[in-house]
N, CA, C and O atoms as a printed pandas DataFrame, in Angstrom:
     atom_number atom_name residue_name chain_id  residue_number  x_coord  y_coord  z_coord
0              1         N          UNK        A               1   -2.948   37.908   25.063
1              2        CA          UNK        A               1   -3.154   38.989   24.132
2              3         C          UNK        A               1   -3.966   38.463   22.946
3              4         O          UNK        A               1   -3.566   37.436   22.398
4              5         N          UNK        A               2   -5.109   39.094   22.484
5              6        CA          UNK        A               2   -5.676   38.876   21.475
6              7         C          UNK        A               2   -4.847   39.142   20.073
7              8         O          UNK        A               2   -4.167   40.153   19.897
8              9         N          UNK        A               3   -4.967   38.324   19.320
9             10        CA          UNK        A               3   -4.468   38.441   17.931
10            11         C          UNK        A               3   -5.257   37.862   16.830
11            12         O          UNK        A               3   -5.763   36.740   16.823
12            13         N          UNK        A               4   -5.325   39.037   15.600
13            14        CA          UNK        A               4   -6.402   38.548   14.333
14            15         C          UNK        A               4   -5.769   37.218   14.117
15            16         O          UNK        A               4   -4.582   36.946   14.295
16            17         N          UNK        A               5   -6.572   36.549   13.773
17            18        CA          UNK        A               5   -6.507   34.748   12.620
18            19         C          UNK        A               5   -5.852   35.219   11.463
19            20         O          UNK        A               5   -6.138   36.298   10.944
20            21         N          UNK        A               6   -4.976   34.446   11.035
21            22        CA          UNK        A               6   -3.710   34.384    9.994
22            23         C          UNK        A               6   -4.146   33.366    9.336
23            24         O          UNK        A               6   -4.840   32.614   10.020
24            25         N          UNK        A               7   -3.952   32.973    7.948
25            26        CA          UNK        A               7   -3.994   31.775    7.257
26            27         C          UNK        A               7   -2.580   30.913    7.924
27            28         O          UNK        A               7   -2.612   29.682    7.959
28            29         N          UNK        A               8   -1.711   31.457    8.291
29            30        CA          UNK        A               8   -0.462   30.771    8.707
30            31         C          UNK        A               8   -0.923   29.727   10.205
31            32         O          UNK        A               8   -0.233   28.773   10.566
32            33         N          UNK        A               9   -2.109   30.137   10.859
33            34        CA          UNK        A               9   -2.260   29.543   11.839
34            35         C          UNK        A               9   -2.976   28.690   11.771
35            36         O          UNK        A               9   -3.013   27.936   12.744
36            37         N          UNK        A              10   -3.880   28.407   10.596
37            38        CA          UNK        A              10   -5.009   27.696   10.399
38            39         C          UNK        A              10   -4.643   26.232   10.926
39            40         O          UNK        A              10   -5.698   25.640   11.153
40            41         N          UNK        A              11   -3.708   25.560   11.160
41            42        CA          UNK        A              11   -3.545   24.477   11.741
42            43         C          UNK        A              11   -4.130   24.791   13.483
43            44         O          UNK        A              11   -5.124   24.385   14.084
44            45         N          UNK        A              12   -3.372   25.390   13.753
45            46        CA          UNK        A              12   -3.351   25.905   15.595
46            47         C          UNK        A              12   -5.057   26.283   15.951
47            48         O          UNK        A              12   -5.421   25.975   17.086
48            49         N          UNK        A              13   -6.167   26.977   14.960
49            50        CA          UNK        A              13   -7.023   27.976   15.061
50            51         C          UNK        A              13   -8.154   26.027   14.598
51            52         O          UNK        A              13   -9.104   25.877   15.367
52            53         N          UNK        A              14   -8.049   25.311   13.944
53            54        CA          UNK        A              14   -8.249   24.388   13.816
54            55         C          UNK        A              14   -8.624   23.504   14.944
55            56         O          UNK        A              14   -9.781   23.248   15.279
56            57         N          UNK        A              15   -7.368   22.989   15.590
57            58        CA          UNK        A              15   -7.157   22.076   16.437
58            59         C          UNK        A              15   -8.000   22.827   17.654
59            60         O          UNK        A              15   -8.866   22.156   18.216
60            61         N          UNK        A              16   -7.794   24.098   18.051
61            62        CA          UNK        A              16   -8.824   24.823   18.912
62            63         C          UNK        A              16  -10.195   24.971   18.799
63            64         O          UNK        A              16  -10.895   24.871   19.808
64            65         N          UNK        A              17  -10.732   25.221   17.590
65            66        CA          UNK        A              17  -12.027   25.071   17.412
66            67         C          UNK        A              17  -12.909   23.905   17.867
67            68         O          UNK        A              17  -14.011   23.926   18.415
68            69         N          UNK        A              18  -11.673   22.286   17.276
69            70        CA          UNK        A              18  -12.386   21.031   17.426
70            71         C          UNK        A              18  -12.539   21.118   18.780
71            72         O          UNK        A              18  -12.169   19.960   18.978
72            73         N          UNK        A              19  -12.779   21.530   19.897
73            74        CA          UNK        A              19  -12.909   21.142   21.190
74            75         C          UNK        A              19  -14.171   21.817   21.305
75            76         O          UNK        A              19  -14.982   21.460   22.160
76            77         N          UNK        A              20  -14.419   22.819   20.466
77            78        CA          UNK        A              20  -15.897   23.141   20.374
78            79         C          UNK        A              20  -17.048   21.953   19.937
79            80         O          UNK        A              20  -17.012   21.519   18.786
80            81         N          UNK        A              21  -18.205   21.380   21.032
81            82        CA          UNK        A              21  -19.055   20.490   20.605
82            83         C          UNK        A              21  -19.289   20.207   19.295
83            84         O          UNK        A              21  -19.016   19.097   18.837
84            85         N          UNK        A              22  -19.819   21.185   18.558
85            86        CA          UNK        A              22  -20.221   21.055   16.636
86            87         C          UNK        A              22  -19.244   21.157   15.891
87            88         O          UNK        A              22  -19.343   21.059   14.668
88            89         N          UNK        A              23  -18.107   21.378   16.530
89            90        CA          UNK        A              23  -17.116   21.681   15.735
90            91         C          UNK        A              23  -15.818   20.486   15.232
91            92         O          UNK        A              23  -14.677   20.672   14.809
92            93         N          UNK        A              24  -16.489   19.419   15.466
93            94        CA          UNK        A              24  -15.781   17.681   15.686
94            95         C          UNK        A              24  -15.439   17.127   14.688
95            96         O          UNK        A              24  -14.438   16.416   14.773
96            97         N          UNK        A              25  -16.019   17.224   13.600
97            98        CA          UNK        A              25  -16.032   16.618   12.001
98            99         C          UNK        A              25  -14.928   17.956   11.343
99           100         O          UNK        A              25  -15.118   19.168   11.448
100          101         N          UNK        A              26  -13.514   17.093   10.517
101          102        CA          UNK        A              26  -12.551   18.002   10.080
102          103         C          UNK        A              26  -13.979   19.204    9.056
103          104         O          UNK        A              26  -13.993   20.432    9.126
104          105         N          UNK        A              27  -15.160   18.186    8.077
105          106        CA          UNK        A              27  -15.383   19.159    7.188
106          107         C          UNK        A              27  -15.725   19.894    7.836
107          108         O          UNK        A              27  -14.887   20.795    7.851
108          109         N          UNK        A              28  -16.572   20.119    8.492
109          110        CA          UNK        A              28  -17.156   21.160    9.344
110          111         C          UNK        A              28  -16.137   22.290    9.827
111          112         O          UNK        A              28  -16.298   23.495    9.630
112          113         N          UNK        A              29  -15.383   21.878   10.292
113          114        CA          UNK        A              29  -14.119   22.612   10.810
114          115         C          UNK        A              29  -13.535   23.411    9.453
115          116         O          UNK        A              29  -13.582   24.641    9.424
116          117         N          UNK        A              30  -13.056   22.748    8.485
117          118        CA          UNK        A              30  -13.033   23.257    7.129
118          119         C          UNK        A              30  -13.575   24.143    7.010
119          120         O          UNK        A              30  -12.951   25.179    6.780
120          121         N          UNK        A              31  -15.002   24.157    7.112
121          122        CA          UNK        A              31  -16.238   24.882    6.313
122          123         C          UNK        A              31  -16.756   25.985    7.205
123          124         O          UNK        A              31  -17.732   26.709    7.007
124          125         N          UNK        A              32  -15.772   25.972    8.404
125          126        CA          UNK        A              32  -16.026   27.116    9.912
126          127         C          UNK        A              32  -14.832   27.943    9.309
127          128         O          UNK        A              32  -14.795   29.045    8.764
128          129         N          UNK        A              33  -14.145   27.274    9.522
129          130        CA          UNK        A              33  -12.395   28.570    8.965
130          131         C          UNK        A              33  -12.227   29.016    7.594
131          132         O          UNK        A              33  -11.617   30.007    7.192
132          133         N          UNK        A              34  -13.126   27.766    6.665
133          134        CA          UNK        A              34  -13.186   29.132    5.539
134          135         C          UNK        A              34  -14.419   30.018    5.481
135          136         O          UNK        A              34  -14.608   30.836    4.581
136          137         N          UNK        A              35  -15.396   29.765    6.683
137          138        CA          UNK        A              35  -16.136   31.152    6.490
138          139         C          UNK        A              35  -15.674   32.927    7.205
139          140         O          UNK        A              35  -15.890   34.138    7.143
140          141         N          UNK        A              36  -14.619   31.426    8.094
141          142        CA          UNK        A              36  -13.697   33.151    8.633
142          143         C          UNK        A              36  -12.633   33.727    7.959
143          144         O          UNK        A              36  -12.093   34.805    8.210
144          145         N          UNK        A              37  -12.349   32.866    7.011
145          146        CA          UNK        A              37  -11.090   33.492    6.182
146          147         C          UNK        A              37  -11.925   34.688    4.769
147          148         O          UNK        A              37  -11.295   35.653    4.337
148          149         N          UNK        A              38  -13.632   34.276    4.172
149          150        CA          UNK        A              38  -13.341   34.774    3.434
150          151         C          UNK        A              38  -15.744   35.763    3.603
151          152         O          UNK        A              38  -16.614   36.194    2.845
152          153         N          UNK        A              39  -15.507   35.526    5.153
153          154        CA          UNK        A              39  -16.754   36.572    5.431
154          155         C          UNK        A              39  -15.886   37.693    6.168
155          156         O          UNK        A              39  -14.927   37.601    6.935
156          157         N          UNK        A              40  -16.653   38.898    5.595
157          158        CA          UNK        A              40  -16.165   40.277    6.123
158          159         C          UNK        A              40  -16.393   40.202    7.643
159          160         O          UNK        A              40  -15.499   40.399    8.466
160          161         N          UNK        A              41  -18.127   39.792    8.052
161          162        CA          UNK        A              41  -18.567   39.695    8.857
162          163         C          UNK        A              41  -18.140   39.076   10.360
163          164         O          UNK        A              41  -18.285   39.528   11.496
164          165         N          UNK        A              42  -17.459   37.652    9.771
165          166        CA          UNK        A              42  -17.266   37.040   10.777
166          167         C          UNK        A              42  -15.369   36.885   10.714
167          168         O          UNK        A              42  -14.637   36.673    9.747
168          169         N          UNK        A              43  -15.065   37.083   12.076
169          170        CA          UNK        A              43  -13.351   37.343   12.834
170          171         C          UNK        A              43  -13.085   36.831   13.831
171          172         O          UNK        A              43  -13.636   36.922   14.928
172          173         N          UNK        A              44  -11.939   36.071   13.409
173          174        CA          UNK        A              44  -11.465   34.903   14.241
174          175         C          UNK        A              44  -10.181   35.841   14.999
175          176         O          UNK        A              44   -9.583   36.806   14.522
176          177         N          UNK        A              45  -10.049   35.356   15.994
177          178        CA          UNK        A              45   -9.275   36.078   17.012
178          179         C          UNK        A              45   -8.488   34.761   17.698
179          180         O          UNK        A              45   -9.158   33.753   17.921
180          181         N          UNK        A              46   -6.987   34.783   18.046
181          182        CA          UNK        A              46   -6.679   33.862   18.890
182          183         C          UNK        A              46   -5.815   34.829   20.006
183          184         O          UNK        A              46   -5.400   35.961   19.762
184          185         N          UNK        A              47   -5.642   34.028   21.395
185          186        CA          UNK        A              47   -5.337   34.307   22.501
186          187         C          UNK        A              47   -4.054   34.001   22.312
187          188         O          UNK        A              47   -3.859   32.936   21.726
188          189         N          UNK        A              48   -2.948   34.734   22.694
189          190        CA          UNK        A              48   -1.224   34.428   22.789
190          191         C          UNK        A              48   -0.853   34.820   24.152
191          192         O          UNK        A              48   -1.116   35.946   24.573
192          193         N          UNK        A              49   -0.244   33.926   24.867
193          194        CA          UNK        A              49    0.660   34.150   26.063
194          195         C          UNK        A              49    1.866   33.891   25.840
195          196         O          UNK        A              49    2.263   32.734   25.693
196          197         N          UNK        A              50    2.532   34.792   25.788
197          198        CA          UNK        A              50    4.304   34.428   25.206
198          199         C          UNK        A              50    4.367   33.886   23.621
199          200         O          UNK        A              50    4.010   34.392   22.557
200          201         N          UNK        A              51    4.603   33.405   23.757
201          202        CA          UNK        A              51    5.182   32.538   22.401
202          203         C          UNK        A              51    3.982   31.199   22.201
203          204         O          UNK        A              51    3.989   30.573   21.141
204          205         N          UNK        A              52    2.921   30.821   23.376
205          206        CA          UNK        A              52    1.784   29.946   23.433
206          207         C          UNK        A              52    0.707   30.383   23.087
207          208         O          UNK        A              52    0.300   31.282   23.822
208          209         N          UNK        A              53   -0.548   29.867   21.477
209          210        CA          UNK        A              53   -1.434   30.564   21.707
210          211         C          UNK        A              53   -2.550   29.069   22.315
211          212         O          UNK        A              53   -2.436   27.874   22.043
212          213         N          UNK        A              54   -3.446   29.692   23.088
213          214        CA          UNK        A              54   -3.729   29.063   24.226
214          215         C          UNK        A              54   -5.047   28.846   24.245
215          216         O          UNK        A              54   -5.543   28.167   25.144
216          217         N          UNK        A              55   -6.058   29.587   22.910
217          218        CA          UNK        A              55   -7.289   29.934   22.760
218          219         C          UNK        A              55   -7.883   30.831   21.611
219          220         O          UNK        A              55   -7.370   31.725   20.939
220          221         N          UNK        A              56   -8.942   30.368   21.618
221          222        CA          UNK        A              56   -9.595   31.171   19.958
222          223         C          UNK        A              56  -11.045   31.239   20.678
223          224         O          UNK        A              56  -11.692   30.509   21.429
224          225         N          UNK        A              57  -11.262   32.843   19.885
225          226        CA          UNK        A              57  -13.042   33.438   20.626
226          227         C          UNK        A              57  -13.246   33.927   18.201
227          228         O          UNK        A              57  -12.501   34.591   17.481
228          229         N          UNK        A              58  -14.189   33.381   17.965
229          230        CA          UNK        A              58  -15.032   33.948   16.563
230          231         C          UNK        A              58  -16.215   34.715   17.196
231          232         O          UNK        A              58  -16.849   34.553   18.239
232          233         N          UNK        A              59  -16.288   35.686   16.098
233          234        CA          UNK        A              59  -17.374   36.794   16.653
234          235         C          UNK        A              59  -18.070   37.246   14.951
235          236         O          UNK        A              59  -17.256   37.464   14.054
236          237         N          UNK        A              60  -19.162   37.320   14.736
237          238        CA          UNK        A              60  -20.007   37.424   14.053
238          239         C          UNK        A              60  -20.294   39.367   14.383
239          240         O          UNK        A              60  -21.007   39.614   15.356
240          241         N          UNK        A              61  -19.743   40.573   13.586
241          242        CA          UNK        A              61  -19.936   41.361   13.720
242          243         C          UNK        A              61  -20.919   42.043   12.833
243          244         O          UNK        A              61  -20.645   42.256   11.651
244          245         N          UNK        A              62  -22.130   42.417   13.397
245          246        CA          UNK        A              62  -23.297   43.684   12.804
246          247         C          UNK        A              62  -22.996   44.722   12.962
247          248         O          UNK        A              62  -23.370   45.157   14.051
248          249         N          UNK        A              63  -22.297   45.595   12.185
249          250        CA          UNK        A              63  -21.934   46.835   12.418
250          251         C          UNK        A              63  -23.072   48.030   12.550
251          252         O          UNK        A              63  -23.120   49.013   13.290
252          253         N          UNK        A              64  -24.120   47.455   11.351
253          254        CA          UNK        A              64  -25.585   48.422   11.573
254          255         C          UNK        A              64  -26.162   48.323   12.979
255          256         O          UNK        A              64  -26.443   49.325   13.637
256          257         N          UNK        A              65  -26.285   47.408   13.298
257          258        CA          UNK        A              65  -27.082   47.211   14.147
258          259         C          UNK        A              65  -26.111   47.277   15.934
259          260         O          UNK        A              65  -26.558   47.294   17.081
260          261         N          UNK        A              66  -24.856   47.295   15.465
261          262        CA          UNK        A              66  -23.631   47.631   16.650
262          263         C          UNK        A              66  -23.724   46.107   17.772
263          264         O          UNK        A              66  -23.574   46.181   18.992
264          265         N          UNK        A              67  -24.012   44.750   16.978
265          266        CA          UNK        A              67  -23.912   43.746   17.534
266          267         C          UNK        A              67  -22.758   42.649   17.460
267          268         O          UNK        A              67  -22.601   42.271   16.299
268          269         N          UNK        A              68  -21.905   42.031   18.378
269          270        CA          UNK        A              68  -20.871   41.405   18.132
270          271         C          UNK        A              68  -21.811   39.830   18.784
271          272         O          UNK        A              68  -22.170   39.525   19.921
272          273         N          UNK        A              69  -21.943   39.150   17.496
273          274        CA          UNK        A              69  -21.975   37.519   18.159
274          275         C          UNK        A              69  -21.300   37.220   18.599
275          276         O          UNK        A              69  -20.262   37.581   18.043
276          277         N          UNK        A              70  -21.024   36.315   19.956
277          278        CA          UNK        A              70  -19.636   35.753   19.922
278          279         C          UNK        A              70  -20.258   34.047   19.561
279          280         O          UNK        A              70  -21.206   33.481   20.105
280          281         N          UNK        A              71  -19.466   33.590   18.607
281          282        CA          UNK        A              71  -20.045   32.284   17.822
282          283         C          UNK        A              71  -19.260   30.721   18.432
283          284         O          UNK        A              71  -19.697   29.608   18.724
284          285         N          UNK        A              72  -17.853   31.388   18.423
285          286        CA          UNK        A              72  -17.051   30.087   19.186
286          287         C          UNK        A              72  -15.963   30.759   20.375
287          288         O          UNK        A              72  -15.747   31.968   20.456
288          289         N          UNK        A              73  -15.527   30.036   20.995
289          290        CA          UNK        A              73  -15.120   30.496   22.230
290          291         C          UNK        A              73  -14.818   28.795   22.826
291          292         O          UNK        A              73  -15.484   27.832   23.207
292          293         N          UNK        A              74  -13.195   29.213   22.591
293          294        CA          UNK        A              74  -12.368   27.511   22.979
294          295         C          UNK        A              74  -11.134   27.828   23.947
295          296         O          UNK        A              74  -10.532   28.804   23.500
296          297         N          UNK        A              75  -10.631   27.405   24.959
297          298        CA          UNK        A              75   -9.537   27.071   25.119
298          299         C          UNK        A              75   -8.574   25.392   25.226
299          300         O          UNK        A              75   -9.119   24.296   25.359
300          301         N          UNK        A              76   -7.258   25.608   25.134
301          302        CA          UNK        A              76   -7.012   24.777   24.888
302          303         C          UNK        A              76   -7.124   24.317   26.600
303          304         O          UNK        A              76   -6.969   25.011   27.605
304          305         N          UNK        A              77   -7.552   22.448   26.410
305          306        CA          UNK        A              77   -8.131   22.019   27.503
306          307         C          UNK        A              77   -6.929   21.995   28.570
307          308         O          UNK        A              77   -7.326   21.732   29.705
308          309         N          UNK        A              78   -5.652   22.196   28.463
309          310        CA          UNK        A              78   -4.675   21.844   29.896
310          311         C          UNK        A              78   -4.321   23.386   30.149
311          312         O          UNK        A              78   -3.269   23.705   30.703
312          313         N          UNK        A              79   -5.169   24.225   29.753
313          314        CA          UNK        A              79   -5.032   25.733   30.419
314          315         C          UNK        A              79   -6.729   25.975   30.735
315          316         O          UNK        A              79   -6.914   27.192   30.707
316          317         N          UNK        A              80   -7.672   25.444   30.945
317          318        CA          UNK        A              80   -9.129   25.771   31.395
318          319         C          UNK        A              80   -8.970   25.839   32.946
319          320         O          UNK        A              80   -8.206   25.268   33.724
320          321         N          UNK        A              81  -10.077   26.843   33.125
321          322        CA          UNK        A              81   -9.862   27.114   34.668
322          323         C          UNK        A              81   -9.225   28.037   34.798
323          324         O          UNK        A              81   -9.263   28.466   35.952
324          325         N          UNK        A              82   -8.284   28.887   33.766
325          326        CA          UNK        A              82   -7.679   30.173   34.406
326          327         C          UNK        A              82   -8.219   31.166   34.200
327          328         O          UNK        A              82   -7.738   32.232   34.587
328          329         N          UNK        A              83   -9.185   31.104   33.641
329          330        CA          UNK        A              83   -9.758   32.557   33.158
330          331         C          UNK        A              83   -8.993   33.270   32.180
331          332         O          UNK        A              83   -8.435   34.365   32.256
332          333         N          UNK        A              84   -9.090   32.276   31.064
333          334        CA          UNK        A              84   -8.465   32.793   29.747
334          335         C          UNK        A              84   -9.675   33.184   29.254
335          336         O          UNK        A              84   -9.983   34.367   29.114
336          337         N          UNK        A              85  -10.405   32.228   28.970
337          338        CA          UNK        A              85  -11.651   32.404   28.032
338          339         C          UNK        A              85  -12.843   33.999   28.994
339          340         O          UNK        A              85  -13.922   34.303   28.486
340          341         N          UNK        A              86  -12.364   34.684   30.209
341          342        CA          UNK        A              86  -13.124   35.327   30.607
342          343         C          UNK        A              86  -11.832   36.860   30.328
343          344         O          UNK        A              86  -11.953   38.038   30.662
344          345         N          UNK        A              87  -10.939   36.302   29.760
345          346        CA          UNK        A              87  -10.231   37.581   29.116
346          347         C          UNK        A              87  -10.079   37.354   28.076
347          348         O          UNK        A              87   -9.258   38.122   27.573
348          349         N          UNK        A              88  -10.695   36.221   27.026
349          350        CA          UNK        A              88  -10.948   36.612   25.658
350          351         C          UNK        A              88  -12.377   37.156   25.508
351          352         O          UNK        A              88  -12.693   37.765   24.486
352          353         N          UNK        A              89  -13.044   36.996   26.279
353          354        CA          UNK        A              89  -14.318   37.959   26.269
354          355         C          UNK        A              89  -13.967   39.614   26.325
355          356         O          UNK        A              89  -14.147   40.372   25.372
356          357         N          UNK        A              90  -13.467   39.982   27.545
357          358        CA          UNK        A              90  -13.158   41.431   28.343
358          359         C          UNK        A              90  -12.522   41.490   26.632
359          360         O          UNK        A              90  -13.265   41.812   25.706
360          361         N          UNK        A              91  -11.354   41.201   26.464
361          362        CA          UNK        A              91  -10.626   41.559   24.849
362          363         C          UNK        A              91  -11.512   41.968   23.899
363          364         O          UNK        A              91  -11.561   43.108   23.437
364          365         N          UNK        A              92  -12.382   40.828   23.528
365          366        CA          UNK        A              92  -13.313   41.402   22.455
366          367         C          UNK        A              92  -14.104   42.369   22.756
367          368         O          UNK        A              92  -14.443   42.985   21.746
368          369         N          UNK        A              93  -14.658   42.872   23.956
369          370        CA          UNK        A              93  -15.339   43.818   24.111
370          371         C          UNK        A              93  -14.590   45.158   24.094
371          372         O          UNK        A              93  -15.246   46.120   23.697
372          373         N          UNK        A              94  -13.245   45.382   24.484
373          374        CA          UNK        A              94  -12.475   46.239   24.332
374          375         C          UNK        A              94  -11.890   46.509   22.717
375          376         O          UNK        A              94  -11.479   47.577   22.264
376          377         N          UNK        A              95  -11.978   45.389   22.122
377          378        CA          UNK        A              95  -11.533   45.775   20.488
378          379         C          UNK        A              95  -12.993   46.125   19.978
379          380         O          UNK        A              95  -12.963   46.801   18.950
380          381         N          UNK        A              96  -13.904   45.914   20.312
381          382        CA          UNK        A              96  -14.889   46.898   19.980
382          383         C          UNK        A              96  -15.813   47.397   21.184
383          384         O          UNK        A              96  -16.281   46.700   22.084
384          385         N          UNK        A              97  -15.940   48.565   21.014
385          386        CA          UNK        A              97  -16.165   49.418   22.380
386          387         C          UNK        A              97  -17.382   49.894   22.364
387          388         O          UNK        A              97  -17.942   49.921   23.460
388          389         N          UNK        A              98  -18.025   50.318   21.367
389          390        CA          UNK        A              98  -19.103   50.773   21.021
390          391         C          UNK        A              98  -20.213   49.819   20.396
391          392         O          UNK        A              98  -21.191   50.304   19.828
392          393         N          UNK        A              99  -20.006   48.272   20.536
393          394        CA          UNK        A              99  -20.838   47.027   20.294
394          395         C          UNK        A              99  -20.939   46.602   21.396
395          396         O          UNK        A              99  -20.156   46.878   22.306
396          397         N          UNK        A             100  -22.217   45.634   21.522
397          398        CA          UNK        A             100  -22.739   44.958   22.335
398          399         C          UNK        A             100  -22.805   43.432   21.957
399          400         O          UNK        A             100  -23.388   42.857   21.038
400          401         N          UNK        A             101  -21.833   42.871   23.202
401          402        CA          UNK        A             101  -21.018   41.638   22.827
402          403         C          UNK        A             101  -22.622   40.555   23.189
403          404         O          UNK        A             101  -23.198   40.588   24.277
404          405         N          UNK        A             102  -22.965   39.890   22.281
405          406        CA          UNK        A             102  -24.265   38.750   22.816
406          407         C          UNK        A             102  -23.838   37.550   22.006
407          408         O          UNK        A             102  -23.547   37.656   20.814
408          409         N          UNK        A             103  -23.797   36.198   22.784
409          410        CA          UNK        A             103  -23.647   35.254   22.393
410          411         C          UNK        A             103  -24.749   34.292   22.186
411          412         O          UNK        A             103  -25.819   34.221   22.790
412          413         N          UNK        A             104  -24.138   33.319   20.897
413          414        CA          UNK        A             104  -25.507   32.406   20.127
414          415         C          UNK        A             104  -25.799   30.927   20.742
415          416         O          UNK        A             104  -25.225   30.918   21.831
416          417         N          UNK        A             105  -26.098   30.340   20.643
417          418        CA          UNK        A             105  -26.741   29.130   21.658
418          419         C          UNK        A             105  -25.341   28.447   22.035
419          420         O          UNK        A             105  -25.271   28.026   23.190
420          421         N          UNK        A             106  -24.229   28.283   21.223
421          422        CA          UNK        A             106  -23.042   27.247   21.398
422          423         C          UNK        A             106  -22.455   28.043   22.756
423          424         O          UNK        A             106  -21.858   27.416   23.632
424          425         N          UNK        A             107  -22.641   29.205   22.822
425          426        CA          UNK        A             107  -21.746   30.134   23.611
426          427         C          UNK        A             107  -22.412   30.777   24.834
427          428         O          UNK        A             107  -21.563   31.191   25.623
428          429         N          UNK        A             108  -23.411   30.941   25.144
429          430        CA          UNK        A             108  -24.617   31.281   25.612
430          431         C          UNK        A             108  -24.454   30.933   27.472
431          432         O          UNK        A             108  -24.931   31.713   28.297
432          433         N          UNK        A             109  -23.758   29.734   27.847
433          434        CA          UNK        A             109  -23.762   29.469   28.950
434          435         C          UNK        A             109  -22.343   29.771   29.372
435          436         O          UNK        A             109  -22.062   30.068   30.533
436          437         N          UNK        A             110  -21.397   29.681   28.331
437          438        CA          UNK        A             110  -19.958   30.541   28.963
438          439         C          UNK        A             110  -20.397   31.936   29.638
439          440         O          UNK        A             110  -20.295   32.165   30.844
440          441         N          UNK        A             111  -20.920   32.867   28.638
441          442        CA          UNK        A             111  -20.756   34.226   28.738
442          443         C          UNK        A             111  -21.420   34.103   30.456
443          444         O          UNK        A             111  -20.927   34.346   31.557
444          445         N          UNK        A             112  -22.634   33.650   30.041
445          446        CA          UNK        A             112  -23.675   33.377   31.264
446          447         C          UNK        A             112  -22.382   33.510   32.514
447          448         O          UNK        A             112  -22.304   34.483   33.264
448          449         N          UNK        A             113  -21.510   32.439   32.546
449          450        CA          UNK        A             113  -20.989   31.789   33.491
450          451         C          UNK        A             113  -19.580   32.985   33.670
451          452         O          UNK        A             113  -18.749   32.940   34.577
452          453         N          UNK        A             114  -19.608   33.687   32.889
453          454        CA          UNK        A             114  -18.080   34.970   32.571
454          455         C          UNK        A             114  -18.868   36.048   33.651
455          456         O          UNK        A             114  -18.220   36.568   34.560
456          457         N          UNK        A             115  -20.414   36.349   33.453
457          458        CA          UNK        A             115  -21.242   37.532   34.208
458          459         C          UNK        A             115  -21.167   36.896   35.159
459          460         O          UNK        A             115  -21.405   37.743   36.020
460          461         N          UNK        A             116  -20.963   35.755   35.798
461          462        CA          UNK        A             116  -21.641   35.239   37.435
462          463         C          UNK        A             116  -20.112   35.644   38.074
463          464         O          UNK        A             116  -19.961   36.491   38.955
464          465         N          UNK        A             117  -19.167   34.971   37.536
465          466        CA          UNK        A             117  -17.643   35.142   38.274
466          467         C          UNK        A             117  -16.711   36.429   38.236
467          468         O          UNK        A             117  -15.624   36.422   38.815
């Protein structure tokens, strides 16, 4: 189940991000979660199965223009392979219905690889 980013999680939403390539250096990581804590634009989303959250998808939303970036897109590595990260996609496209979900170079070969399977 998709769920908005909490300041309460910022540890959990953290440790998920770093598995993202650019996302390796704490500042950086820092300087990623406070642009989601305090841009209108950009919304951090994490994945919950039970009481486990298991994955985080950030999305860069253009509302003029009806475009959803998707910017990061992680799962945690001893759940890959289930097709989490291809139902945190389907999710975000369903929490917005009337945008067109396109991803930026970091993300670009997931989605790719979400349309083939």
């Amino acid at each position: 189940m998709l769920i908005r980013y909490k300041k309460r999680l910022e540890k959990i939403a953290m440790g998920l991000l770093s598995f993202m390539p650019d996302e390796k250096e704490v500042k950086r990581l820092q300087d990623t979660i406070k642009e989601y804590e305090t841009n209108d634009h950009w919304q951090l989303f994490l994945w919950k199965v039970e009481e486990d959250i298991l994955g985080a998808v950030g999305v860069n939303v253009d509302s003029e223009s009806k475009l959803v970036t998707l910017q990061h897109i992680t799962v945690d590595p001893s759940h890959r392979n289930l097709g989490i990260g291809k139902k945190m996609v389907q999710a975000v496209k369903e929490y917005y219905p009337s945008f067109q979900v396109q991803p930026n170079d970091q993300t670009e070969k997931f989605l790719d690889k979400c349309k083939q399977s």
